[in-house]
N, C-alpha and C positions, 0 to 999 in steps of 0.2 A: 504494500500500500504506500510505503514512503515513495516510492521508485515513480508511483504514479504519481503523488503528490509533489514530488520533483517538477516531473516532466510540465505539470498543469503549472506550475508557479513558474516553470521556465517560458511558455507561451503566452501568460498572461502578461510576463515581466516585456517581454519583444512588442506583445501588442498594446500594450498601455505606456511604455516609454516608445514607443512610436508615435504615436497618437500627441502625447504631452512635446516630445519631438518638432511634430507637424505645427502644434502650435505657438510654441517656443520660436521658431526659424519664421512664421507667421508674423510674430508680435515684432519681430525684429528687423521686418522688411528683408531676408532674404530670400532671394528667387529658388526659386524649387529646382533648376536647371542643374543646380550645384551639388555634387551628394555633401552631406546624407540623403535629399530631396527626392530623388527620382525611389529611393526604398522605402522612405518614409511613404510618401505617395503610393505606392504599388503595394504596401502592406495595410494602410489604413482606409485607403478611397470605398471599401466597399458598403463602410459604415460612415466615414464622416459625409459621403455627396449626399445620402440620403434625409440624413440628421440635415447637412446645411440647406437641402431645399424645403423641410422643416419650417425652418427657422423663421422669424418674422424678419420684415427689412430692414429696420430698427438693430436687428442683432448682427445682421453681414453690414452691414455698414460701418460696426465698431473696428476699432486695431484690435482689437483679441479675438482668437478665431473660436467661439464660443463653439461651434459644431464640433471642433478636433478636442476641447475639452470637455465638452459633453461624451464626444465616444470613450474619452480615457477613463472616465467617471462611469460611465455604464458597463463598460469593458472589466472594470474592477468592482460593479458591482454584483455580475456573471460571475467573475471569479469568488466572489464571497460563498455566491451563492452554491457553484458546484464545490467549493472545497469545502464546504459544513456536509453537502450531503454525502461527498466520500469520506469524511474527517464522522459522520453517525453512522455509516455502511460498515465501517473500519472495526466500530465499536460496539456493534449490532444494539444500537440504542436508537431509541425516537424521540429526541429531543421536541418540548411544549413548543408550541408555535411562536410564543412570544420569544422563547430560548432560542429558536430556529433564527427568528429575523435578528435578533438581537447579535446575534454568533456572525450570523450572513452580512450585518452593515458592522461590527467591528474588524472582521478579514476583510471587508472592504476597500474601508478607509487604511486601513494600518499597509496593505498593500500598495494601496495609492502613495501615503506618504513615501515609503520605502522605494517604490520604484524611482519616484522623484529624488529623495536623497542620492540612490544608487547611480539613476540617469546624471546627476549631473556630477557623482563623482568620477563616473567612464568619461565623460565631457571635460573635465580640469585632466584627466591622467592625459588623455590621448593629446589634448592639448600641450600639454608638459611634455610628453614626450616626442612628439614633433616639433616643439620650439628647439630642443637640443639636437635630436638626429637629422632632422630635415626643416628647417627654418621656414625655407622657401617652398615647401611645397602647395597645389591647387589649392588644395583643402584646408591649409594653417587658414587663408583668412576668413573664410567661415567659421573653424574652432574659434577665432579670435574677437569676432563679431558675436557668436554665442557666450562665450563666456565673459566677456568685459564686463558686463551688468554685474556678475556674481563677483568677479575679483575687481571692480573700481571700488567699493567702500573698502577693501583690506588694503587697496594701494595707498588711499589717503591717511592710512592710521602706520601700517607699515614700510616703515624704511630699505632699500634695497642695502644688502648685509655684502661687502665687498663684488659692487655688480651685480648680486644676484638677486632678483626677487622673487624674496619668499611668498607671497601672499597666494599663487598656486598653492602651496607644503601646507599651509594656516586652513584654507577654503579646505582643501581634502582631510586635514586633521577633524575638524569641526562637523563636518558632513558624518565623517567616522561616528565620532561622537554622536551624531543627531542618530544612525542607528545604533547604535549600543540601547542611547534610551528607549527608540522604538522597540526595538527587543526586549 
């Protein structure tokens, strides 16, 4: 059962930091031409076009792509929902209905935050690590356009430590931290 409960937290994790992906690179005015863009796109389009023709005009007119965060938010809340009922299959119990829902919207949420801490600590690593091995490559300025919002307030408080700045090492420390507590 764990093997399955793996596999399911692994597909949830792809499809819901995709989704938060889609709208992160959204809010941020990057074109979608650029990867991550065209996977993001080709993993999430089958739920966010739907959700976005949904939507009232009022909500596609704002800078936040409220259709790509509505799928990440329903997407994790599928996942609450299938992993309570293999997490009572597992245990051969039937949880009360109010236990059910209650079980189903806190694996929800604790999902959602997680994927978000996790997404945006693979966003500062892959960025770190392209900044050293490959400075110049296509993709640094998109990492760099993603990530500035999260590392500009650690720029302004943190001092670069002979050339280097730490404020990537600080943002991924802290992210760390934010899961430890969610755990």
């Amino acid at each position: 059962m764990s093997i399955l409960l793996f596999l399911l937290d692994t597909l949830f994790f792809v499809l819901v930091a995709c989704a938060l992906a889609r709208a992160w690179m959204n809010q941020q005015r990057i074109h979608m031409a650029v990867q991550p863009g065209p996977f993001v796109m080709a993993v999430t389009n089958w739920l966010v076009q739907p959700l976005r023709r949904a939507m009232p005009a009022s909500m596609k007119q704002s800078r936040w792509d409220w259709a790509s965060l509505l799928a990440a938010v329903v997407l994790s809340l599928v996942y609450g929902v299938v992993a309570v009922l293999l997490l009572s299959l597992a245990s051969f119990a039937s949880p009360s209905g109010a236990m059910w829902v209650t079980g189903a919207l806190l694996l929800a949420v604790k999902h959602l935050v997680r994927t978000v801490l996790q997404g945006l600590m693979l966003l500062l690593l892959a960025y770190a690590v392209l900044s050293w091995v490959q400075p110049h490559s296509p993709v640094m300025g998109t990492l760099e356009r993603l990530s500035a919002p999260i590392l500009r307030p650690l720029r302004r408080v943190v001092p670069l430590v002979g050339g280097v700045d730490l404020s990537v090492l600080i943002a991924i420390v802290l992210l760390q931290v934010g899961l430890m507590v969610l755990g």
